[in-house]
mmCIF file of the N, C-alpha and C atoms, coordinates in Angstrom:
data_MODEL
# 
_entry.id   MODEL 
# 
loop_
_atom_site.group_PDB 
_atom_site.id 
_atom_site.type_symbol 
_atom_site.label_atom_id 
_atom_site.label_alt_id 
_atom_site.label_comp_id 
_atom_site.label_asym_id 
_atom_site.label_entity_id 
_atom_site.label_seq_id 
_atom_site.pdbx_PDB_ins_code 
_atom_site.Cartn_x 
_atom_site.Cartn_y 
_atom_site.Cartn_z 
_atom_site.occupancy 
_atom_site.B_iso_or_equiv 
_atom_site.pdbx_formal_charge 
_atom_site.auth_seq_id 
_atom_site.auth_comp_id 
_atom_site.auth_asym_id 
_atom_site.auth_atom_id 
_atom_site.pdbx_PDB_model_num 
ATOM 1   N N  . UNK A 1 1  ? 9.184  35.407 31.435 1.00 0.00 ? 1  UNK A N  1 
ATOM 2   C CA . UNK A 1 1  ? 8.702  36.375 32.389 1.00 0.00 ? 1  UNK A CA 1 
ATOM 3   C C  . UNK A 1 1  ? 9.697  36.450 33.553 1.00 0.00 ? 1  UNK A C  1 
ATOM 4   N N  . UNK A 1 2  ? 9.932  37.568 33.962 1.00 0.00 ? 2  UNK A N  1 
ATOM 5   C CA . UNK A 1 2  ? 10.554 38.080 35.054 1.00 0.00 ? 2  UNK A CA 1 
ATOM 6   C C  . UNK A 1 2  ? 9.881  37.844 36.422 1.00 0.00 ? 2  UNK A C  1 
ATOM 7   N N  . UNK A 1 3  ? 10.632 37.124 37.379 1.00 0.00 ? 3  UNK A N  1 
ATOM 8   C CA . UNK A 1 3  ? 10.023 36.829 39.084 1.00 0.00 ? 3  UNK A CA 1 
ATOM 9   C C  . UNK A 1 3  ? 10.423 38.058 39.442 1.00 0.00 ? 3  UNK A C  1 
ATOM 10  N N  . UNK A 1 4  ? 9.811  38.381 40.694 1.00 0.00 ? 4  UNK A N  1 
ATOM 11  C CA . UNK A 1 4  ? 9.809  39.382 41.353 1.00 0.00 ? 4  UNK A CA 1 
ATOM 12  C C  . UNK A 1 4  ? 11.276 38.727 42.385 1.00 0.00 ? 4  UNK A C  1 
ATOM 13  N N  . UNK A 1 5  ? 11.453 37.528 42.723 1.00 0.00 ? 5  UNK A N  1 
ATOM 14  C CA . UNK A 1 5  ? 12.716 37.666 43.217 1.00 0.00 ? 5  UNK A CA 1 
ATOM 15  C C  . UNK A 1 5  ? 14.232 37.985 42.022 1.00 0.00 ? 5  UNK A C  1 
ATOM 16  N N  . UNK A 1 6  ? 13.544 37.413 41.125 1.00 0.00 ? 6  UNK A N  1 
ATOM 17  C CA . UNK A 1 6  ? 14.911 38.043 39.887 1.00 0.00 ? 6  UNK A CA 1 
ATOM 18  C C  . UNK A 1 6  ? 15.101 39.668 39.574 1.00 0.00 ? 6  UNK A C  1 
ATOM 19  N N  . UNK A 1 7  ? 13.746 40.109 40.119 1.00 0.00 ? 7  UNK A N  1 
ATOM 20  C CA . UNK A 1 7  ? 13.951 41.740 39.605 1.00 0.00 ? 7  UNK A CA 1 
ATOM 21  C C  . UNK A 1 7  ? 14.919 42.361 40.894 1.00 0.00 ? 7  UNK A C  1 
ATOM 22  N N  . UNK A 1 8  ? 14.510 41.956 42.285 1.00 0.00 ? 8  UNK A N  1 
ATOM 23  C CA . UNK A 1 8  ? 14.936 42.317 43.310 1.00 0.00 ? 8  UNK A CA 1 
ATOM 24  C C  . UNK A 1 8  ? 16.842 41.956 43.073 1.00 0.00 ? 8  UNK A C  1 
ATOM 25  N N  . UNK A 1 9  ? 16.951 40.898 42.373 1.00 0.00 ? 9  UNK A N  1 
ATOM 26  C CA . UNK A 1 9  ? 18.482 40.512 42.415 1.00 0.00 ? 9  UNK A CA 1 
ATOM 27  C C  . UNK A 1 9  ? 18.839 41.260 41.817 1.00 0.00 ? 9  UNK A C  1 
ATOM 28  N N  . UNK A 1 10 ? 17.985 41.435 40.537 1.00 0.00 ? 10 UNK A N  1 
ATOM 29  C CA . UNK A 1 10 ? 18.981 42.799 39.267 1.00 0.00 ? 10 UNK A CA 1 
ATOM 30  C C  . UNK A 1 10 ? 18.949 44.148 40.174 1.00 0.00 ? 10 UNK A C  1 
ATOM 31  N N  . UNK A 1 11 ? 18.194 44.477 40.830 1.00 0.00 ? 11 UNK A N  1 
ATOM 32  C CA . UNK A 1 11 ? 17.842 45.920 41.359 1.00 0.00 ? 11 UNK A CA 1 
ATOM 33  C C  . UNK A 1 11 ? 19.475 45.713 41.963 1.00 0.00 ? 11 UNK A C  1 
ATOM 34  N N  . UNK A 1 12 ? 19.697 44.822 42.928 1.00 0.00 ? 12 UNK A N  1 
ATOM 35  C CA . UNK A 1 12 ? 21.239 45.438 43.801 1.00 0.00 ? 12 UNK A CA 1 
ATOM 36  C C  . UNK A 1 12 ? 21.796 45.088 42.559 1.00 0.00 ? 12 UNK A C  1 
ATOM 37  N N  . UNK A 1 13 ? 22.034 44.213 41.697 1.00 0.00 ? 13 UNK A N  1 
ATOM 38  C CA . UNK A 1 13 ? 22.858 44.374 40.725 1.00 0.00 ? 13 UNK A CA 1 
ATOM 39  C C  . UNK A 1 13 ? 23.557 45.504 40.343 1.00 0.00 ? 13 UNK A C  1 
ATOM 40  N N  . UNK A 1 14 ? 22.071 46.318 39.364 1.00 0.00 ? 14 UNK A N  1 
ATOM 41  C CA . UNK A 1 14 ? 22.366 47.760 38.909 1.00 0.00 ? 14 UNK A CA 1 
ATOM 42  C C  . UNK A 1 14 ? 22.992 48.817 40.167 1.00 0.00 ? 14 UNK A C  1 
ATOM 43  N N  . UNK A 1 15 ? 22.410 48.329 41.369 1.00 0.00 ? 15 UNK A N  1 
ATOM 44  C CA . UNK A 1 15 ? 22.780 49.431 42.299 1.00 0.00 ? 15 UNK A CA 1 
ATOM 45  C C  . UNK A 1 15 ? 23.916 49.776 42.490 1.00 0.00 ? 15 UNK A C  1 
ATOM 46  N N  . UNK A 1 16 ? 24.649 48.388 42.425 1.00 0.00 ? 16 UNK A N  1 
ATOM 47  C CA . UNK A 1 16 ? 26.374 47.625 42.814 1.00 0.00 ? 16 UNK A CA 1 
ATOM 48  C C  . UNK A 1 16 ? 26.930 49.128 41.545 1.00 0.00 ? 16 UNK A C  1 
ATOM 49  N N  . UNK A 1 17 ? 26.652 48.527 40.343 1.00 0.00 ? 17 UNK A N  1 
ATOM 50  C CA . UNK A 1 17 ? 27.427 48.810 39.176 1.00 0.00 ? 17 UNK A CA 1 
ATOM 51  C C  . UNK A 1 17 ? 26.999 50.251 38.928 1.00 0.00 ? 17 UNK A C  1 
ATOM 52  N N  . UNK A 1 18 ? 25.902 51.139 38.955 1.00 0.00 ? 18 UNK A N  1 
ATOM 53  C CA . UNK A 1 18 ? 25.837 52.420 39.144 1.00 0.00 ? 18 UNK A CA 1 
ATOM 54  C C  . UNK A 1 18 ? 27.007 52.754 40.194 1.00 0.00 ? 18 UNK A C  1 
ATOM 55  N N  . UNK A 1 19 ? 27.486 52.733 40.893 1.00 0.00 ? 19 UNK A N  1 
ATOM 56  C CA . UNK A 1 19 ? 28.683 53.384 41.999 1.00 0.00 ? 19 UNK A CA 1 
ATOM 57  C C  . UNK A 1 19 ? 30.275 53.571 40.855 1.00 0.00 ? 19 UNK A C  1 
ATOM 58  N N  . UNK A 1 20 ? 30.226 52.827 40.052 1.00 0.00 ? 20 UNK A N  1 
ATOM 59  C CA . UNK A 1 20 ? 31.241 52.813 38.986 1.00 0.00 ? 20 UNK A CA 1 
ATOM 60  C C  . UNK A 1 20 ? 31.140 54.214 37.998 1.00 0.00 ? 20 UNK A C  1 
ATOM 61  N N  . UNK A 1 21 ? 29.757 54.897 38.111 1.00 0.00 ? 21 UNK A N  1 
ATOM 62  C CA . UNK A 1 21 ? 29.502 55.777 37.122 1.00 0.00 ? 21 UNK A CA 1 
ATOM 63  C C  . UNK A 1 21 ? 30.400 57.297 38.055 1.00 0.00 ? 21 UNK A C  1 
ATOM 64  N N  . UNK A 1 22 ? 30.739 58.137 36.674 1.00 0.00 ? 22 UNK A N  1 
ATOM 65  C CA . UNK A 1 22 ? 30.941 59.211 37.277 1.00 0.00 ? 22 UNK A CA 1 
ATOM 66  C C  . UNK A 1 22 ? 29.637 59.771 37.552 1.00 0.00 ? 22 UNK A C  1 
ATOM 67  N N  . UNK A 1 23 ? 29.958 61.270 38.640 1.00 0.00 ? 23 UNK A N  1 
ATOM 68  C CA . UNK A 1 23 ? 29.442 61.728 39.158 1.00 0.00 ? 23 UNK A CA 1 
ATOM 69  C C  . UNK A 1 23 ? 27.870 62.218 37.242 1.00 0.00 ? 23 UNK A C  1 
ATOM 70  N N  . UNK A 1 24 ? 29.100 62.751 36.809 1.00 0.00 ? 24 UNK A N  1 
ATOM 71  C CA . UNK A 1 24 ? 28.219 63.628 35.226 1.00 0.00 ? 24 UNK A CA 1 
ATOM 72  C C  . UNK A 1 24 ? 27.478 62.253 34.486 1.00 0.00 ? 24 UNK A C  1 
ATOM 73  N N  . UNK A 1 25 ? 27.664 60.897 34.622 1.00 0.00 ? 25 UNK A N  1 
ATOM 74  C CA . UNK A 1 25 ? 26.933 60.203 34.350 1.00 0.00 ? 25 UNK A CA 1 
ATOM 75  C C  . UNK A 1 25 ? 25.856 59.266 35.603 1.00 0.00 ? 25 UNK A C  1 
ATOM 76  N N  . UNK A 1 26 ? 25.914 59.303 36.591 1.00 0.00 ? 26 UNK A N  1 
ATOM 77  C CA . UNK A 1 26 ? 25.040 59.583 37.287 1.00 0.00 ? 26 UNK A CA 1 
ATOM 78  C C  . UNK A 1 26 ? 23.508 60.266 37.279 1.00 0.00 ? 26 UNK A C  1 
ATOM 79  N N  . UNK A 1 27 ? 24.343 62.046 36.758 1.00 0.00 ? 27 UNK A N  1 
ATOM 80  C CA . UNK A 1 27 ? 23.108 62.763 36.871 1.00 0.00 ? 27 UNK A CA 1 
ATOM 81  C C  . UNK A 1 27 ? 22.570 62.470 36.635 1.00 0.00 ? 27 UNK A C  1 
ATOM 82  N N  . UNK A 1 28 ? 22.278 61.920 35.422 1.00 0.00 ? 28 UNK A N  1 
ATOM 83  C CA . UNK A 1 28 ? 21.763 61.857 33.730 1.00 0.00 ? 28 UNK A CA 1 
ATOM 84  C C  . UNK A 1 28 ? 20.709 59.902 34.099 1.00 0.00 ? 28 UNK A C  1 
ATOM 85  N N  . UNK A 1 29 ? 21.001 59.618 35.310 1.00 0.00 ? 29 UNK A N  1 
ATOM 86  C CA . UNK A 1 29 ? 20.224 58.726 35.649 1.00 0.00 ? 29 UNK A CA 1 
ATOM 87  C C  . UNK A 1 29 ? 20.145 58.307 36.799 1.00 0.00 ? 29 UNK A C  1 
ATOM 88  N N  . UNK A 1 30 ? 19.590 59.533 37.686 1.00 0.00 ? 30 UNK A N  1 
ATOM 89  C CA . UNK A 1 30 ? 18.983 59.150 39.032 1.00 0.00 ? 30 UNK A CA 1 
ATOM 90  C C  . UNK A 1 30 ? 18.548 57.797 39.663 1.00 0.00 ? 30 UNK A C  1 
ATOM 91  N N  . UNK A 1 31 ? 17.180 57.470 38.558 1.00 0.00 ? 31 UNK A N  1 
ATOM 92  C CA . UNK A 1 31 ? 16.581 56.375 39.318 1.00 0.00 ? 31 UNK A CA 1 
ATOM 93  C C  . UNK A 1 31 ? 17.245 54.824 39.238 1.00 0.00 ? 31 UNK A C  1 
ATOM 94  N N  . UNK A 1 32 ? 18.795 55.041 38.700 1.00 0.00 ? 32 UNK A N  1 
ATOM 95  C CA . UNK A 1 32 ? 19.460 53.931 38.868 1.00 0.00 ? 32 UNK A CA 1 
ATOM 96  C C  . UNK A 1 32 ? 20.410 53.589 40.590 1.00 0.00 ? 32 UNK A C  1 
ATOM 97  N N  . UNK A 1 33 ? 19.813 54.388 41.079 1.00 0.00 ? 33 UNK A N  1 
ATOM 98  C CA . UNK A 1 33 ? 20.484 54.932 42.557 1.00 0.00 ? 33 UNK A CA 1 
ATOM 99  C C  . UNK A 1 33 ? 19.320 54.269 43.440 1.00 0.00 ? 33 UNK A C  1 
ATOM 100 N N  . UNK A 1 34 ? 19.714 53.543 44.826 1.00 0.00 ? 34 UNK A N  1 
ATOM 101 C CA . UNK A 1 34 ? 18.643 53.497 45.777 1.00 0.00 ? 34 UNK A CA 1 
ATOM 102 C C  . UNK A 1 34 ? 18.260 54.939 46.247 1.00 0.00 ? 34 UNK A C  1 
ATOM 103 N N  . UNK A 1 35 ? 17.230 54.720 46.700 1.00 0.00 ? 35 UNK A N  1 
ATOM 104 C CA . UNK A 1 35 ? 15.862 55.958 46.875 1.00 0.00 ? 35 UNK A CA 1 
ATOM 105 C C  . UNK A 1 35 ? 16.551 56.243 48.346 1.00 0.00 ? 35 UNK A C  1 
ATOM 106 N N  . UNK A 1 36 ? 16.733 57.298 49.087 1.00 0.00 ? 36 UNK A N  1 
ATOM 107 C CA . UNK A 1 36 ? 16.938 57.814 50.023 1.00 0.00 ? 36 UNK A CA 1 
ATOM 108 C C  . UNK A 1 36 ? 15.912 57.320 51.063 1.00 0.00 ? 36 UNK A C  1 
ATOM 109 N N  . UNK A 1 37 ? 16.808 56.983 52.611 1.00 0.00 ? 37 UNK A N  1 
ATOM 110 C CA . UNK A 1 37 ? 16.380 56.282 53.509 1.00 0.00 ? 37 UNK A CA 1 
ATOM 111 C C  . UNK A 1 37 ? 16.706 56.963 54.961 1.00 0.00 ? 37 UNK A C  1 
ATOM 112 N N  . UNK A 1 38 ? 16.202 56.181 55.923 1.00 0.00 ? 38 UNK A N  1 
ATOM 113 C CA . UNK A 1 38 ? 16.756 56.536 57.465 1.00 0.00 ? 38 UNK A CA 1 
ATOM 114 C C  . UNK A 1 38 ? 18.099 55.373 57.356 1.00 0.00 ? 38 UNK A C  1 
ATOM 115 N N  . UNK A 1 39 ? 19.374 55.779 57.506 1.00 0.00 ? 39 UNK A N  1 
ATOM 116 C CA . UNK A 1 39 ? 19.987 54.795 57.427 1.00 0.00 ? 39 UNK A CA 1 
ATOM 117 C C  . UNK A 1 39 ? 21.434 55.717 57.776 1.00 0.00 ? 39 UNK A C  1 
ATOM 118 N N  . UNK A 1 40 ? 22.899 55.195 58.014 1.00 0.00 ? 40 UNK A N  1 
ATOM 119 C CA . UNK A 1 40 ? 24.444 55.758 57.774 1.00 0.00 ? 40 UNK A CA 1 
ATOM 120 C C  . UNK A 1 40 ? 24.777 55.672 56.668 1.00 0.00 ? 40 UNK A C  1 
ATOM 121 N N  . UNK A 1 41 ? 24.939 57.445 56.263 1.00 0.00 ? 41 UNK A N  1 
ATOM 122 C CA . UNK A 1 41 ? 25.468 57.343 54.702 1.00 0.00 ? 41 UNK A CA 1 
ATOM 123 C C  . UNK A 1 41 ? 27.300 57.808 55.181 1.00 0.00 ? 41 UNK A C  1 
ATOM 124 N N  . UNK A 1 42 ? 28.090 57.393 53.457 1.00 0.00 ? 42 UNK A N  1 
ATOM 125 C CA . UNK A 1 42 ? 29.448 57.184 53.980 1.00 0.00 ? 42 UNK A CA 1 
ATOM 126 C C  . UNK A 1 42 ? 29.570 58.583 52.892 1.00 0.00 ? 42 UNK A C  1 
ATOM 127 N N  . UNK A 1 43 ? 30.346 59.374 53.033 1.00 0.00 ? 43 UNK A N  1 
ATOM 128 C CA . UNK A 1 43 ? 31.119 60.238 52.140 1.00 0.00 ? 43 UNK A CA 1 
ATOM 129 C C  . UNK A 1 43 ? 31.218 59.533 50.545 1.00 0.00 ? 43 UNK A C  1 
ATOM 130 N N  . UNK A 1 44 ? 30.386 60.419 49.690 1.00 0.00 ? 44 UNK A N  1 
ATOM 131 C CA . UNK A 1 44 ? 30.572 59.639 48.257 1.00 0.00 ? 44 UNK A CA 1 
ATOM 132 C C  . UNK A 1 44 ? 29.190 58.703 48.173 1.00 0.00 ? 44 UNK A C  1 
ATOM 133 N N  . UNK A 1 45 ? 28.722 58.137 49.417 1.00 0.00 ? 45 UNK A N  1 
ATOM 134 C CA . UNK A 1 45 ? 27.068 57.401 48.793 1.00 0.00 ? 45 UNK A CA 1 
ATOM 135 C C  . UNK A 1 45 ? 26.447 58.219 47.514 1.00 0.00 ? 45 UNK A C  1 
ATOM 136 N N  . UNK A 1 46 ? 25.452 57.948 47.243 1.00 0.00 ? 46 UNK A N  1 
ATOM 137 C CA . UNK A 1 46 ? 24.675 59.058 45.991 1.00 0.00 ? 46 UNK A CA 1 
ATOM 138 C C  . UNK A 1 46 ? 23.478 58.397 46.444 1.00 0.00 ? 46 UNK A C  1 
ATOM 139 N N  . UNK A 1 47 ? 22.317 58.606 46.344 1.00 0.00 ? 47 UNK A N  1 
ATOM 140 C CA . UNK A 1 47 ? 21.253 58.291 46.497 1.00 0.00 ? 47 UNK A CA 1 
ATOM 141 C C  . UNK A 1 47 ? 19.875 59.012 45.724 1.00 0.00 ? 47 UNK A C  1 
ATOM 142 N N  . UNK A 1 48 ? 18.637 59.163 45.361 1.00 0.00 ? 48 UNK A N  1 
ATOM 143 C CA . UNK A 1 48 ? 18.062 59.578 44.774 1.00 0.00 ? 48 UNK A CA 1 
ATOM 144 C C  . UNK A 1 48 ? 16.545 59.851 45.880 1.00 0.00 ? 48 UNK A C  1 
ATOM 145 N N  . UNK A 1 49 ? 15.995 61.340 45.662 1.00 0.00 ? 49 UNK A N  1 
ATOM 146 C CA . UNK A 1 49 ? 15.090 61.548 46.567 1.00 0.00 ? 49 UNK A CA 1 
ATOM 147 C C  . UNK A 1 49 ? 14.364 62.800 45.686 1.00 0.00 ? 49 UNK A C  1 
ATOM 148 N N  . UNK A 1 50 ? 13.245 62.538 45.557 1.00 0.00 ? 50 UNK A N  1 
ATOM 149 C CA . UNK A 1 50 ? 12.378 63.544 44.504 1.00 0.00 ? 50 UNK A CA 1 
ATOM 150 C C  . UNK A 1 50 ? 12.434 63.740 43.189 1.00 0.00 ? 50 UNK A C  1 
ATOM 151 N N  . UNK A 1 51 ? 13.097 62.764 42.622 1.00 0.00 ? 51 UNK A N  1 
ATOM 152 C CA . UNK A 1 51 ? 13.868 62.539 41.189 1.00 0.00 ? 51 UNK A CA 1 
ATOM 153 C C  . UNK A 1 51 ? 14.671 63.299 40.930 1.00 0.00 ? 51 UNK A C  1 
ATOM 154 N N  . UNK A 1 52 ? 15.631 63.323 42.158 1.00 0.00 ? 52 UNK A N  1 
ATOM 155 C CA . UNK A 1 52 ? 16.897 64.200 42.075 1.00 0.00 ? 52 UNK A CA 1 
ATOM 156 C C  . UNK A 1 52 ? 17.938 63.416 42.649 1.00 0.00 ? 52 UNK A C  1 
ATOM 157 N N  . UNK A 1 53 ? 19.145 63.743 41.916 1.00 0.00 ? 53 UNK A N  1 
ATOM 158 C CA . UNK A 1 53 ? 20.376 62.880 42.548 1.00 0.00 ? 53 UNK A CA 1 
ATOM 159 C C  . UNK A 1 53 ? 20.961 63.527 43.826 1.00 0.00 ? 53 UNK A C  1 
ATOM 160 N N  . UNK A 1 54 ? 21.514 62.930 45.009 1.00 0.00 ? 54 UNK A N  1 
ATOM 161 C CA . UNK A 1 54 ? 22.601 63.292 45.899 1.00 0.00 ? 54 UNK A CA 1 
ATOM 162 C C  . UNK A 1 54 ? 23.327 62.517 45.769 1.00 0.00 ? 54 UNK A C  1 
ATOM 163 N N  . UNK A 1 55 ? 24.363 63.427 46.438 1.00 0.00 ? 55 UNK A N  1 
ATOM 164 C CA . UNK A 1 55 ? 25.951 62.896 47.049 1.00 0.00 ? 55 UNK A CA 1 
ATOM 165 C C  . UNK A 1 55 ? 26.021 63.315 48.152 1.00 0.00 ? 55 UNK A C  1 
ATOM 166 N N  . UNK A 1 56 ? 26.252 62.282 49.601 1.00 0.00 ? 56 UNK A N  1 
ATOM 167 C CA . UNK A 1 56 ? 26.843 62.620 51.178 1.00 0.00 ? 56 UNK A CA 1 
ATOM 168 C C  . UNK A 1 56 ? 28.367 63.137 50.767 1.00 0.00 ? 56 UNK A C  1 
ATOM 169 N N  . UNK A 1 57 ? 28.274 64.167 51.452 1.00 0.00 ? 57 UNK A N  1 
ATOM 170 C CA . UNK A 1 57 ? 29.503 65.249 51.398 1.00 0.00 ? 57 UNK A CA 1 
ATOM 171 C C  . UNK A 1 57 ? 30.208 64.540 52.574 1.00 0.00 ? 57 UNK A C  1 
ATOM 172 N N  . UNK A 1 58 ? 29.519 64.490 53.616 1.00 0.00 ? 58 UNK A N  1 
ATOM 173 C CA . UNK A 1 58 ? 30.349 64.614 55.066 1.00 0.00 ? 58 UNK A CA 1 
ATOM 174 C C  . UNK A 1 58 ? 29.400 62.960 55.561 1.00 0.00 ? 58 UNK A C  1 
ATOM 175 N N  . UNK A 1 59 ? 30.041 61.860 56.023 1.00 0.00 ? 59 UNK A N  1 
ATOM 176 C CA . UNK A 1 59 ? 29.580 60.781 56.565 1.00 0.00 ? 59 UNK A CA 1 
ATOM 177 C C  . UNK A 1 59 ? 28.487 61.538 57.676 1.00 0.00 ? 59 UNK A C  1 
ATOM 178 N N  . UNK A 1 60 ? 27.130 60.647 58.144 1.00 0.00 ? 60 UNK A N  1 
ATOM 179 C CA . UNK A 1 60 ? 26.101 60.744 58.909 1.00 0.00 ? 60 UNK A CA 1 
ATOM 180 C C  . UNK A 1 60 ? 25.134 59.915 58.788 1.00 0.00 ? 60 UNK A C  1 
ATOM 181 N N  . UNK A 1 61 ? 24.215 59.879 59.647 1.00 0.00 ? 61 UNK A N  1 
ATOM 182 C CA . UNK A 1 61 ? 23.076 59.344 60.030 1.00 0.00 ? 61 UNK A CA 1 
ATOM 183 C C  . UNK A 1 61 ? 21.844 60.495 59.448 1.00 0.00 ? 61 UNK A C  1 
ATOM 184 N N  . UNK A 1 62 ? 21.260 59.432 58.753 1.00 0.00 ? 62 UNK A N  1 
ATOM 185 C CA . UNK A 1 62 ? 20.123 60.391 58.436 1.00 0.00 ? 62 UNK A CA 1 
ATOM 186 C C  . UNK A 1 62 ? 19.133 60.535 59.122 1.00 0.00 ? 62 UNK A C  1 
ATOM 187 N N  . UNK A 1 63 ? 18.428 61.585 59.345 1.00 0.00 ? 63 UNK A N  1 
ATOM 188 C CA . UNK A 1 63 ? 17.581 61.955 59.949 1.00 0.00 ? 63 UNK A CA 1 
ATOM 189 C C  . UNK A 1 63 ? 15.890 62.077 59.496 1.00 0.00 ? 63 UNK A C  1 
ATOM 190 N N  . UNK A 1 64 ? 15.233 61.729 60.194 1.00 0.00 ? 64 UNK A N  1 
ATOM 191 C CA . UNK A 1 64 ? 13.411 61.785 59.257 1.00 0.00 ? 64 UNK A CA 1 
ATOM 192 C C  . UNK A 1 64 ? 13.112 63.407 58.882 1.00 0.00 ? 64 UNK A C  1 
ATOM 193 N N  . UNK A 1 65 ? 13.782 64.250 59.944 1.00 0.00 ? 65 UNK A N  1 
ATOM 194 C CA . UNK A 1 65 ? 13.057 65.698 59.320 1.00 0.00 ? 65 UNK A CA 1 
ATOM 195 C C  . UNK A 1 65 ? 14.342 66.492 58.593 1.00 0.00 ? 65 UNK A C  1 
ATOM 196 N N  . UNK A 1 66 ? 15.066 65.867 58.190 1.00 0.00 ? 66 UNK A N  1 
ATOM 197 C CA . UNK A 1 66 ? 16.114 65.593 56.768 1.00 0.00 ? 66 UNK A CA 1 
ATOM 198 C C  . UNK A 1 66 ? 15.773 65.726 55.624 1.00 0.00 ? 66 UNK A C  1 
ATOM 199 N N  . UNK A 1 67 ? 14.893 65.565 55.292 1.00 0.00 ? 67 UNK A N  1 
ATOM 200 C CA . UNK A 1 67 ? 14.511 65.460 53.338 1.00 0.00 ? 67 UNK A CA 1 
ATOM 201 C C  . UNK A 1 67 ? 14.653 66.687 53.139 1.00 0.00 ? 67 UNK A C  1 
# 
């Protein structure tokens, strides 16, 4: 059986190693991306929000009335 601290380790795991994917394999699996946050995204982040993929175009701070 899987701990909930071992799932949390694989989660940044996959997160780490999804950034290696191209953009066209990406699409094709959103929810391998952290979920979109209030946080500084860098040019090139990808993130996932409504079971849809992004990419930060331009570095920023995200904003709450943003989504």
């Amino acid at each position: 059986m899987i701990t909930r601290e071992k799932a949390i380790a694989l989660r940044k795991l996959i997160e780490k190693l999804s950034a290696e994917l191209s953009d066209e394999e990406a699409y094709d699996a959103p929810e391998l991306f952290p979920k979109w946050t209030l946080k500084d995204y860098q040019t090139g982040d990808r993130v996932q929000y409504g079971g849809n993929l992004y990419k930060c175009l331009q570095a920023h701070t995200a904003q709450s009335d943003w989504t």
